[in-house]
C-alpha positions in Angstrom: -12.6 2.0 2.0 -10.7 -0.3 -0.6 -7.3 -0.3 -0.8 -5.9 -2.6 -3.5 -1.8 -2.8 -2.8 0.1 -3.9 -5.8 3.9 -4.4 -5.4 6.6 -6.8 -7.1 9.7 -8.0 -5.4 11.5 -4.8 -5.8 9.3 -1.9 -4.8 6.2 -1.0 -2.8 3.3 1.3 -3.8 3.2 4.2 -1.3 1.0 6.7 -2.8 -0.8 7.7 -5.6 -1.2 11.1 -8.3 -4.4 12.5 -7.9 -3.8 16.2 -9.0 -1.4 19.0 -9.2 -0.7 22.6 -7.3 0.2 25.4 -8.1 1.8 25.7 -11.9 6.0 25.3 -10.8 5.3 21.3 -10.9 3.9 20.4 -7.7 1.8 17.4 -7.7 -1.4 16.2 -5.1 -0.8 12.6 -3.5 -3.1 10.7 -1.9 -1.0 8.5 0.8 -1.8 4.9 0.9 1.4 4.7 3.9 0.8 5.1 7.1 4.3 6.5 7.9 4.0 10.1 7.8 7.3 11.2 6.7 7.4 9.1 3.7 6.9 12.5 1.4 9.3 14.3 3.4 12.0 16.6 1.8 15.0 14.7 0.7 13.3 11.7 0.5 13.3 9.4 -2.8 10.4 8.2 -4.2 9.8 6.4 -7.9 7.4 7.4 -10.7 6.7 5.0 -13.8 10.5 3.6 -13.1 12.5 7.4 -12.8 13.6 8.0 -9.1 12.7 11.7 -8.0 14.0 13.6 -5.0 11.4 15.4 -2.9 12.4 19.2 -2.8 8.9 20.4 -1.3 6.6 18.5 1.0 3.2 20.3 2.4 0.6 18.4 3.9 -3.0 19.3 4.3 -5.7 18.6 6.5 -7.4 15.8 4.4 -4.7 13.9 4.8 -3.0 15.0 1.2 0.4 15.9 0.3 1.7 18.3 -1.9 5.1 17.5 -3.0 7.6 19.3 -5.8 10.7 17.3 -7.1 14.0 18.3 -8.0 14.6 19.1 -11.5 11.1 19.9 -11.9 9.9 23.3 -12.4 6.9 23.4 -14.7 3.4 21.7 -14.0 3.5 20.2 -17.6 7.0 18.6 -16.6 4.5 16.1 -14.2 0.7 16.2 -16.0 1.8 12.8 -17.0 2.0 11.4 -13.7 -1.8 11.6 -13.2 -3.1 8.9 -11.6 0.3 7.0 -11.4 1.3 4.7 -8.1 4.1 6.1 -6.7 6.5 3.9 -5.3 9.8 3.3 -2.7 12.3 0.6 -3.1 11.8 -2.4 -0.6 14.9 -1.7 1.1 13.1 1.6 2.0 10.3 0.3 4.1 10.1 0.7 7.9 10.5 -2.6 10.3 7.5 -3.6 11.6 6.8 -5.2 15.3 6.1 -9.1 15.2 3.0 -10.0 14.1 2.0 -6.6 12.3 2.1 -7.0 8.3 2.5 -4.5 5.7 -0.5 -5.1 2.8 1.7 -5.8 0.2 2.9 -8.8 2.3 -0.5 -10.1 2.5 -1.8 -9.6 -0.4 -1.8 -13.5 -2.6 -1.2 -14.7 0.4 -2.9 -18.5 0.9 -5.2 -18.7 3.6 -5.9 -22.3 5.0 -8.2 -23.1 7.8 -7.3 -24.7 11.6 -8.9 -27.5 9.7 -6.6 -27.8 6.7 -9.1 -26.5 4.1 -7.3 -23.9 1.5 -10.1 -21.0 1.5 -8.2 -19.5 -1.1 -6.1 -15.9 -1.2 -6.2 -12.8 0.0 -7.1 -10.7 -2.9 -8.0 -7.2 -1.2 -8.0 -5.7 2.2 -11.0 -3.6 3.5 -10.6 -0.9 6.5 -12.8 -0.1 8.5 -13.0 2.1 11.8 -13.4 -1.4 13.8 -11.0 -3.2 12.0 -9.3 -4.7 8.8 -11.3 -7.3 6.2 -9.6 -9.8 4.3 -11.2 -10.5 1.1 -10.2 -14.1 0.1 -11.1 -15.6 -3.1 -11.1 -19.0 -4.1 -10.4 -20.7 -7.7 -13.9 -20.1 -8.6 -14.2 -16.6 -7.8 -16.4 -16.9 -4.9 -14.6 -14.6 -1.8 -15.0 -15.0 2.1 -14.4 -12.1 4.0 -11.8 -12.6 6.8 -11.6 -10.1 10.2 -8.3 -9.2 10.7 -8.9 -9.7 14.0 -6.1 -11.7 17.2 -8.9 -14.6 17.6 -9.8 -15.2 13.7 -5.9 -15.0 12.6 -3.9 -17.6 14.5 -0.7 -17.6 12.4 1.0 -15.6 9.6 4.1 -17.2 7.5 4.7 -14.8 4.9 8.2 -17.0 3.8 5.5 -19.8 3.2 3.0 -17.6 2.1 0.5 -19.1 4.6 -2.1 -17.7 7.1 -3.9 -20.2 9.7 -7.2 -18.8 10.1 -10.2 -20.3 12.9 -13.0 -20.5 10.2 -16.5 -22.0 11.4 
């Protein structure tokens, strides 16, 4: 599964518009968070740069959510929100233990070698049921894949935007 995680300095993709439910303005979201209350009733979330208070969260067994906004009442009052990234502000975000990244921190992120060689940046990160990929991708468009893995990663700096990696 590909998940491509776009964010800019202020806010942080959490989900995205896949559908709607029901005709009183509920709308389908696929999560791309892993925190499971993100979509939770009084919660604040930002569509295509308007803020909108969660008034109705439901969530289903494949994982989808079903959520209605305040102010909202009519499913025409959200048809344009198809396929739109739903964000969070930054300052929203949940603290992470050491060495455990969000995507969005990782992705552009250089990554050099134990050897000094710049393999290029992280462009995309694959899951998998083992573990995490790294695509990296060089200045010529050629990409390395990278397991996200304690013996392949041996540092992270995102202040420096640096990753050590043990390449052979």
């Amino acid at each position: 599964m590909k998940h491509r995680i776009q964010s800019d300095s202020q806010l942080v993709v959490v989900g995205v518009v896949i559908g709607f439910w029901k005709l009183d303005g509920h709308i389908k979201i696929k999560p791309l968070t892993s925190n499971h209350h993100r979509f939770d009733i009084g919660n604040i979330v930002i569509i295509e740069n308007r803020k909108f208070k969660i008034t109705s969260s439901i969530k289903n067994k494949n994982n989808l959510v079903y959520v209605k906004f305040a102010g909202v009442s009519t499913r025409s009052d959200v048809e344009g929100f198809y396929r739109k990234n739903i964000y969070i502000g930054i300052e929203q975000i949940d603290e992470l233990p050491d060495g455990t990244f969000y995507y969005f921190q990782l992705i552009g992120i250089e990554v050099w070698t134990h050897k000094e060689v710049l393999l290029g940046n992280i462009v995309e990160i694959l899951k998998s049921s083992a573990n995490d990929v790294f695509v990296v991708q060089n200045e010529s468009g050629n990409e390395t894949l990278i397991p996200a893995v304690k013996e392949t990663i041996l540092d992270v700096d995102v202040k420096s935007n640096k990753m050590l990696v043990k390449y052979i």
